[in-house]
C-alpha positions as CSV (number, residue, x, y, z in Angstrom):
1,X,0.0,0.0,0.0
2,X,2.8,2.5,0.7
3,X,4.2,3.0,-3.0
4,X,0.6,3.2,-4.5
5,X,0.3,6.3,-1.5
6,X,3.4,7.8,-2.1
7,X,3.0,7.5,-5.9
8,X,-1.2,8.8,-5.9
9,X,0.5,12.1,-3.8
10,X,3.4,12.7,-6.4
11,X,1.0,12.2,-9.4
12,X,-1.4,14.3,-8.0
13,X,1.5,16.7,-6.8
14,X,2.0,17.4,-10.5
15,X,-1.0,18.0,-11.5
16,X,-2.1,20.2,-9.1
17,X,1.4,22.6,-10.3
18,X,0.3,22.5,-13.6
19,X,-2.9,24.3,-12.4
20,X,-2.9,28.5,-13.0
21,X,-1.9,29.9,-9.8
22,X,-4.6,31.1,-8.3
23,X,-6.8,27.8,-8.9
24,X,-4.2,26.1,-7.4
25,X,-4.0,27.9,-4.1
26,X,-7.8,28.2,-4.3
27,X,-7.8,23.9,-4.6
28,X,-5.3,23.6,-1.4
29,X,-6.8,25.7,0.3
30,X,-10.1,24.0,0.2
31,X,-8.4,20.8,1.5
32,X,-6.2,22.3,4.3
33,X,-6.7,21.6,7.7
34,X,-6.2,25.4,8.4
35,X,-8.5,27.7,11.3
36,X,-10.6,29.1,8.3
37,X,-11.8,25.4,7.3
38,X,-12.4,23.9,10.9
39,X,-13.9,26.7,12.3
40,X,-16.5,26.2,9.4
41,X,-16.9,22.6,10.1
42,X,-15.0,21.3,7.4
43,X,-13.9,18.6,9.3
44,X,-13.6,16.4,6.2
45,X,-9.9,18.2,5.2
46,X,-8.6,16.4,8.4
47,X,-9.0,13.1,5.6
48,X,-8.4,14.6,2.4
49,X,-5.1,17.1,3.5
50,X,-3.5,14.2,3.8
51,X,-4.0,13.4,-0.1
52,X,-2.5,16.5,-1.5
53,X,1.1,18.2,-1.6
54,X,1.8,21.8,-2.1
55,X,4.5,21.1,-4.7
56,X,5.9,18.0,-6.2
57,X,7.6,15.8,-3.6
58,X,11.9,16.4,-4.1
59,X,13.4,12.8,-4.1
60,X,14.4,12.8,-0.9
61,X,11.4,13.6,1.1
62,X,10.4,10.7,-1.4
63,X,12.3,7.9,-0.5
64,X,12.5,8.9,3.5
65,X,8.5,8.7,3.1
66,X,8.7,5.6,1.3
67,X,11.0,4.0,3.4
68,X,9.6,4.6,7.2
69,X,5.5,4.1,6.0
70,X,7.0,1.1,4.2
71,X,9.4,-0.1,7.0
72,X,6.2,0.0,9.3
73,X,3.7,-1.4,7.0
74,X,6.6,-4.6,6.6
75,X,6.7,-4.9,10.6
76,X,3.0,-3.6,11.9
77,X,0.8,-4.5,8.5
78,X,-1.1,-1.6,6.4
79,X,-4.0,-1.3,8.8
80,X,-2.0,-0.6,12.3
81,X,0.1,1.3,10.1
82,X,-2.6,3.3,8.6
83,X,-3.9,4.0,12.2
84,X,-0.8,5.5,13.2
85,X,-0.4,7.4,10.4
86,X,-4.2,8.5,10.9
87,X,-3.5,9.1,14.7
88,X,-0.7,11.4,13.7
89,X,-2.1,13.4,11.1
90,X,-5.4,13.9,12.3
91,X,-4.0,14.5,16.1
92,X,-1.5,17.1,15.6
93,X,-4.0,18.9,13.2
94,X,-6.5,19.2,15.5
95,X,-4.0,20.5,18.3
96,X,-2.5,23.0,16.3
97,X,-6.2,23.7,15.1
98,X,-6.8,24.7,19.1
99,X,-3.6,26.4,19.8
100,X,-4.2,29.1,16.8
101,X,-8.2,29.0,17.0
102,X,-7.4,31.9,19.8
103,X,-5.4,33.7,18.7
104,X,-6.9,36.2,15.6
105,X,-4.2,38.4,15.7
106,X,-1.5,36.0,15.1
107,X,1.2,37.5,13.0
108,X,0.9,37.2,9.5
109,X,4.3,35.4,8.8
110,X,3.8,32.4,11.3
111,X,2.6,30.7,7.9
112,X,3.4,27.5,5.9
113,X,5.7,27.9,3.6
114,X,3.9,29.7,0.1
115,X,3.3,28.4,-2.7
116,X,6.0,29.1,-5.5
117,X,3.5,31.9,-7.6
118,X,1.0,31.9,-5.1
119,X,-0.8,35.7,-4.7
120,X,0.1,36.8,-1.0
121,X,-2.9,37.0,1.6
122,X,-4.1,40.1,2.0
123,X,-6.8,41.4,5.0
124,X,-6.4,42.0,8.5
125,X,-3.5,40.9,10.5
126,X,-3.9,36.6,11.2
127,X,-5.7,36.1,7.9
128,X,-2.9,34.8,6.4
129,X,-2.6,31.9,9.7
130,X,-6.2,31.3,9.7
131,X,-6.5,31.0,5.5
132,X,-3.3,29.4,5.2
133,X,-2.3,26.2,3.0
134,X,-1.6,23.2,5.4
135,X,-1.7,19.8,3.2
136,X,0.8,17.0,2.7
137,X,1.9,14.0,4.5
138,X,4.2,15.4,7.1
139,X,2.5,14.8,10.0
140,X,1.6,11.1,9.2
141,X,5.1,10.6,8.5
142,X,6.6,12.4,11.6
143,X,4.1,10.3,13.8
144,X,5.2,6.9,12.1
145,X,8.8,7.5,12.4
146,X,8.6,8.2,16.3
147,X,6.3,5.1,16.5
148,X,9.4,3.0,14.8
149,X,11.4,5.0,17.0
150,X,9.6,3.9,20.5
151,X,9.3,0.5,18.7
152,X,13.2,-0.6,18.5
153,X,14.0,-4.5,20.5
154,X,16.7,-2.6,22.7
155,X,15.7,-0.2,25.3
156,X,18.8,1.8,24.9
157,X,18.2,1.9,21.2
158,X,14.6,2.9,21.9
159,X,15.3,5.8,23.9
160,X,18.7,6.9,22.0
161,X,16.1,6.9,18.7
162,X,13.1,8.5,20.7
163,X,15.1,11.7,22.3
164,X,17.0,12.2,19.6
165,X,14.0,12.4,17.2
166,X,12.5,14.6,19.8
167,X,15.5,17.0,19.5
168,X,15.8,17.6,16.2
169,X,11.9,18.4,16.0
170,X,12.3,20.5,18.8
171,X,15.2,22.7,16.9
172,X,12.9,24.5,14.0
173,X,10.6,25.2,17.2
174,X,12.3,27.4,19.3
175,X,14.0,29.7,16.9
176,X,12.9,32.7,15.6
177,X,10.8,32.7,12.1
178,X,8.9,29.5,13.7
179,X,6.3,28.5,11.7
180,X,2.8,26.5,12.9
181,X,3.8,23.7,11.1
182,X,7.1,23.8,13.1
183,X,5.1,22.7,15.9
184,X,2.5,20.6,13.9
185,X,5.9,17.8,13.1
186,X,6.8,18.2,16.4
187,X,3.8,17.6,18.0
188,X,3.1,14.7,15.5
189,X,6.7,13.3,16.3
190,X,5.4,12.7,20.5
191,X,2.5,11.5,19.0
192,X,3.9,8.9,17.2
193,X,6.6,7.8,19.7
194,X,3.4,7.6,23.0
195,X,1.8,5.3,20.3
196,X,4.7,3.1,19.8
197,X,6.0,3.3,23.6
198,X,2.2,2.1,24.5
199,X,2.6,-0.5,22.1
200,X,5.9,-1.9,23.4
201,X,4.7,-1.6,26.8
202,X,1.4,-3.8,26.4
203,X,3.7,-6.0,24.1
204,X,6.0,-7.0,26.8
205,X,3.5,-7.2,29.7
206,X,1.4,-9.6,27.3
207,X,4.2,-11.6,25.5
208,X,2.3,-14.7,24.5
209,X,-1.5,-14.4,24.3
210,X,-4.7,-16.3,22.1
211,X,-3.3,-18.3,20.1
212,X,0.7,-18.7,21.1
213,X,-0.6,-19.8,24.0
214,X,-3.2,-22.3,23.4
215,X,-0.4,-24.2,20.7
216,X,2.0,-23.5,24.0
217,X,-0.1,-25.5,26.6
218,X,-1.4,-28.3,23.7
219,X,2.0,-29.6,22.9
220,X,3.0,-29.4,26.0
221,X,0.7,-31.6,27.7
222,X,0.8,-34.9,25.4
223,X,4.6,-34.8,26.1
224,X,4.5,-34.6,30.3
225,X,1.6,-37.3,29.8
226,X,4.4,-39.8,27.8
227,X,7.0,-39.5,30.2
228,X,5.0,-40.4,32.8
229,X,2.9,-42.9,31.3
230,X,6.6,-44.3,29.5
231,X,7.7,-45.4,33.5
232,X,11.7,-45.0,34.9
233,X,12.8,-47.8,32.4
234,X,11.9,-45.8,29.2
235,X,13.7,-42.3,30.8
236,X,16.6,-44.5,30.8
237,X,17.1,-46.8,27.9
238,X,17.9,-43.8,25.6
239,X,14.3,-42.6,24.8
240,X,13.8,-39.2,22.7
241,X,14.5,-35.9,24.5
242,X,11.0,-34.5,24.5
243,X,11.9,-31.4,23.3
244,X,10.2,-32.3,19.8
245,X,6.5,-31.0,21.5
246,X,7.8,-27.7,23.7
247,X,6.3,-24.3,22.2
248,X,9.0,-21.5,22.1
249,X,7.8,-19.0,24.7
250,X,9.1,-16.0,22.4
251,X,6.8,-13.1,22.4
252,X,4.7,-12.6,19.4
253,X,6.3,-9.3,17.6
């Protein structure tokens, strides 16, 4: 599923760019998960933002998307994935949807990026915040790559991988010329790696449930039951080691 996403948001990507400028920023704007929209109701964009870029994606971007949504679909399956993805993208949009719904007077350059062509907004001071383009990917992907993060076999690894993710989101936040979006990857980025610590968490408190377990206790029994049954003589006159019927107690990944 992962390369048939990635390639639907490059093709579409393209064709969106060949659009006249002003269609184009009227057509991403209508999907954006901006104030403007949500305030409305539009709570539909939290889906379709996610299926739009504001330019084509750079090669990259491309592959780093490809590889941790297809890293994660490999180890989790495209539905879990999908939810994380979901949880990130829809999560961190409506977060940064109630940190700027208050504030109308925001200052007009703590924008996304512009579109390359794209007519300026013009009107009082925060327009520009609340009617702002905010599609793409980005927060699916920061939220998946924390989840990997939180999701490593070694704890040192998992926490070396989780902080230092943290960091580097943390960098474009705190200097000057932020932008909302600054804090939308960030945000996305905890999301991703509370998913993926919660996940290892219930993982190793629950290490072999359903049906491990039941294949676990059923080959274990017919093999106590034959040594007993099989008397002293048998244990000693070279018999089998029973280890043919024991169930690895591994966890189930």
């Amino acid at each position: 599923m992962t390369p048939l996403y990635v390639g639907a948001l490059q093709l579409g990507a393209y064709a969106t760019a060949r659009l006249p400028a002003s269609r184009r920023t009227a057509l991403l704007r209508a999907h954006s998960t901006n104030v403007a929209n949500l305030r409305a109701g539009r709570w539909g964009t939290l889906a379709t933002s996610a299926a739009f870029a504001e330019r084509p994606i750079s090669p990259a971007y491309g592959v780093a998307l490809l590889a941790a949504l297809g890293t994660a679909e490999a180890r989790w399956g495209a539905g879990r994935t999908a939810a994380v993805f979901a949880a990130g993208h829809v999560g961190a949009s409506l977060l940064i949807y109630a940190g700027l719904r208050g504030r109308p007077g925001a200052r007009p350059e703590a924008v996304a990026p512009p579109i390359p062509g794209a007519p300026g907004d013009a009107g009082a001071a925060g327009g520009a915040t609340a009617h702002a383009v905010d599609v793409g990917a980005s927060y699916g992907f920061y939220a998946t790559l924390g989840a990997l993060a939180a999701s490593l076999p070694h704890r040192g690894a998992r926490v070396a991988a989780s902080g230092g993710l943290l960091a580097l989101g943390a960098v474009p936040v705190v200097r000057r010329g932020r932008t909302f979006t600054d804090a939308g990857h960030l945000t996305a980025l905890a999301l991703g790696v509370a998913i993926g610590a919660v996940r290892t968490a219930a993982r190793g408190r629950f290490p072999a449930t359903g049906r491990a377990s039941a294949e676990a206790a059923a080959s274990t029994t017919p093999v106590r039951e034959a040594a007993v049954s099989a008397g002293p003589r048998s244990a000693r006159g070279g018999a089998r080691p029973a280890g043919d019927g024991i169930a690895s107690q591994r966890g189930v990944v």
